[in-house]
Residue, then its C-alpha position, 0 to 999 in steps of 0.5 A: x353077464x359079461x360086461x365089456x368096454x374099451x379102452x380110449x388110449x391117452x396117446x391119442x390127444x385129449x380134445x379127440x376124448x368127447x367125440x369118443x365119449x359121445x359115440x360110446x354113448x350112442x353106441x349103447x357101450x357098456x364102459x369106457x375106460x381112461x389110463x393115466x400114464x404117465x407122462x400122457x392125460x390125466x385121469x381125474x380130469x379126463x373122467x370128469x369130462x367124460x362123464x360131464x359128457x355123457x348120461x349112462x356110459x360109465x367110465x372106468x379110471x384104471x388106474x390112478x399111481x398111488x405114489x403121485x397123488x396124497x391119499x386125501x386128495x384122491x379121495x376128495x375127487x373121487x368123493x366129489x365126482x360120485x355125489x355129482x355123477x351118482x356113483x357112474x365111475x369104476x376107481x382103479x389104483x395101483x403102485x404106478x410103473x417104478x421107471x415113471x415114478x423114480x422120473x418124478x422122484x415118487x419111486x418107494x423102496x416098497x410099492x406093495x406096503x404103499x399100497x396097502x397103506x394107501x387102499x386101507x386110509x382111502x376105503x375109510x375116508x369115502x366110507x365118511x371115517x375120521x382117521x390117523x395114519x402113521x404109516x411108512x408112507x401115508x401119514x393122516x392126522x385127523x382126517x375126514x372128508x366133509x362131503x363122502x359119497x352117499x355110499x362108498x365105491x369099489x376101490x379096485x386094484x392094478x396087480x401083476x405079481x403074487x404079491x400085488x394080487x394077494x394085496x388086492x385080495x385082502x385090501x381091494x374090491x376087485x383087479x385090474x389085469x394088464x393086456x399082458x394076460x393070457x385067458x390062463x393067467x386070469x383063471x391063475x389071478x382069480x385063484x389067487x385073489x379069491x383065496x386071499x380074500x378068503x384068508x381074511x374073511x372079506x365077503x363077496x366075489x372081488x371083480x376081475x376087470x382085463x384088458x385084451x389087445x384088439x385090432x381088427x380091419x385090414x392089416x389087423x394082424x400086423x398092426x397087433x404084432x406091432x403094438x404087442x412088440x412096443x410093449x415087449x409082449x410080443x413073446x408072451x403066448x395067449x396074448x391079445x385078438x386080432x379078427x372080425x367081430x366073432x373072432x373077438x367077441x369068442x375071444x371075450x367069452x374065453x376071458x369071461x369062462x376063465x373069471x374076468x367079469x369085465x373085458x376091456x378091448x384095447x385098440x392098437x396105439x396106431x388105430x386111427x378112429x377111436x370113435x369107430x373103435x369103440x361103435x365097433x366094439x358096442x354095436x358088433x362084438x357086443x351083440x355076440x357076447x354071451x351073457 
């Protein structure tokens, strides 16, 4: 079965997140999902209070930059908001946006060796494992968490280039694939990480999570165009909806048919009701979803 979400955007300010939360929720929407770009919400707080927030919604942080935050305290958090939500989250990292990470003196000569590094010391500390790290970037000496989660969670991965997503297949549990990505380039994604997750034995399906650019209601085309053109994707072929409900839930069936488990609708950054958004997408689109 597909599974479908929405993305509440952190260019919208941080108070308008629970009337979001409280309507995905009573709209039935299978997830909501947070970023923490970078210099807008963060995604540890936002997640905590939406899930504070809700009861059955889970909530999705895609994706955490691995160069921001030391590898312990990740997984302090996410250890800790899995024993107090029972496991409701979806955890994404990823090597962050090189631009944002050299603004805050983060930017590492290799992002894929940090990430590597960083996945592998995370996976073993919410599995409960005591670990040494002598990494090129992550350092642990006798580290455990005192307080690991009743069972592990998914650790899932942002990645773009061939590099990243052969990372994801051997380190990750599943990707993240940005709103660049065409039905084409997913079915590419899913070739590449399954068959490097193959090449190291790791068992299992890896969870394919996109993210499609969607507008709808008047002027729906136009305001796509727009968005698709401030993040320079407006060239890109195959790239975002914009429609009623049917045009955007075959949409997702496409996404879906090329290997995405989960499709995320990203609204315009000038939608001016996230709350609709989301009702729309959970009470619309969703029913014409295919499962």
């Amino acid at each position: 079965m597909t599974t479908l979400g929405a993305v509440f955007l952190p260019q919208h300010p941080p108070e308008r997140l629970r009337e979001v939360v409280r309507a995905a929720e009573g709209a039935g929407l299978d997830e909501l999902w947070l970023w923490e770009d970078c210099f807008l919400e963060g995604g540890i707080s936002s997640a905590t209070a939406a899930l504070a927030w809700s009861e059955r919604l889970r909530i999705g942080v895609g994706v955490l930059p691995v160069p921001l935050r030391n590898v312990a305290i990740t997984a302090m958090e996410i250890a800790t908001l899995e024993r107090i939500f029972d496991g409701r989250a979806i955890w994404g990292v990823g090597h962050g946006v090189q631009d944002w990470m050299g603004q805050v003196g983060a930017r590492v000569t290799s992002p894929v060796t940090l990430l590597s590094e960083y996945l592998e010391a995370l996976r073993g500390l919410l599995a409960g494992e005591r670990i040494t790290v002598h990494g090129r970037y992550v350092q642990l000496h006798d580290v455990a968490l005192d307080w690991p989660p009743a069972t592990p969670p998914a650790l899932l991965s942002a990645a773009t280039g061939p590099r990243t997503l052969g990372l994801v297949g051997e380190s990750a549990d599943g990707v993240i694939l940005t709103s660049a990505t065409s039905v084409e380039g997913v079915r590419q994604a899913v070739e590449t990480v399954r068959k490097c997750r193959a090449g190291v034995g790791r068992p299992g399906a890896p969870r394919v999570v996109v993210y499609v650019a969607t507008a709808t209601g008047p002027g729906a085309a136009e305001r796509l165009r727009a968005d698709l053109a401030r993040e320079g994707r407006d060239q890109l072929e195959g790239v975002g909806v914009a429609g009623d409900a049917r045009t955007i839930a075959d949409t997702v069936a496409h996404y879906a048919a090329a290997g995405a488990d989960t499709v995320v609708l990203q609204p315009t950054v000038d939608d001016p009701d996230p709350a609709a958004f989301v009702r729309f997408v959970a009470e619309q689109v969703r029913p014409l979803v295919p499962d």
